[in-house]
Each structure stands twice: as C-alpha cells, then as structure tokens.
C-alpha positions in Angstrom: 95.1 97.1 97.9 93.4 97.4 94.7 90.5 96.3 95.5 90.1 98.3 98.9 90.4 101.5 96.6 87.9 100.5 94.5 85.3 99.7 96.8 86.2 103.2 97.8 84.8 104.5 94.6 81.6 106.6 95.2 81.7 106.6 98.9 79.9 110.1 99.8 82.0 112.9 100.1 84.8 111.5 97.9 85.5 112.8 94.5 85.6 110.5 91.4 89.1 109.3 90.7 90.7 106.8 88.3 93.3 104.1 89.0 96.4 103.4 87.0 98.0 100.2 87.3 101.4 100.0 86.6 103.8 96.8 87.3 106.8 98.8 88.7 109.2 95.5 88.0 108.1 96.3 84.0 110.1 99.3 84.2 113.5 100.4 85.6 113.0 103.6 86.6 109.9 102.5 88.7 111.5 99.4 90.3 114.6 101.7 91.1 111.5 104.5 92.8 109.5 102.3 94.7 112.1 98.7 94.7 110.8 96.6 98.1 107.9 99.1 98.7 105.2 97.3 96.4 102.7 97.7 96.3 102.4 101.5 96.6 99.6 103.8 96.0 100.8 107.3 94.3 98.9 110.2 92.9 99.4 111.6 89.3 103.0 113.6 90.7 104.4 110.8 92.1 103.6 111.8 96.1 103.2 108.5 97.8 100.6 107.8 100.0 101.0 104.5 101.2 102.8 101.4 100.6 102.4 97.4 101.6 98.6 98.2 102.5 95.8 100.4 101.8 96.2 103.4 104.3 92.2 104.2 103.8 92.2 107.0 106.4 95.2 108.9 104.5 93.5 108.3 101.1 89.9 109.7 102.1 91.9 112.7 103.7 94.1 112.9 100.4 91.4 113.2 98.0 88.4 115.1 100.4 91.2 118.0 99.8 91.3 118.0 96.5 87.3 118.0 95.9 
C-alpha cells in the first residue's frame, strides 16, 4: 500500500501530502483502533479510508476535495 500512495505523489490534479508511518502493534491504543484491519490508510483525524489494500479511486477523490 505504501508504495501505491507514493507513486501517487505528484499525479496532476492531486495536492502534495505527507505519509506517516506508524506500526499500530507498537502501540495499544492503535492495535485496539485498527486490530485485524492493517494495514489502513487514515488521514490526520483518524477517518479511515481504506484498509487491507490501496483503495486509489477513494484516495484521489479524498484528497481532490481538499485542494
């Protein structure tokens, strides 16, 4: 998945955006959030927007709205 978003980076139309990586099993709270649905893709507030694979259509919809 991660690197289907970053060959996303500078597609035309899409906004700049930066990845976080974060192992959710590290932390307690994140492995009790998001458990057997790793890996997921979530924006800065925590709104999922996919999980297992890259849903590409849903992420160039996601951020062509916030351009």
């Amino acid at each position: 998945m991660l690197a289907a978003l970053e060959s996303m980076r500078g597609e035309p139309g899409l906004p700049d955006f930066e990845l976080v990586v974060f192992d959710v099993d590290a932390d307690p709270e994140l492995e009790a959030r998001y458990d057997e649905l790793v890996p997921v893709l979530a924006d800065g507030d925590g709104r999922e927007l996919c999980h297992y694979f890259l849903d590409a259509a849903k992420v160039r919809e996601y951020l062509g709205a916030i351009r």
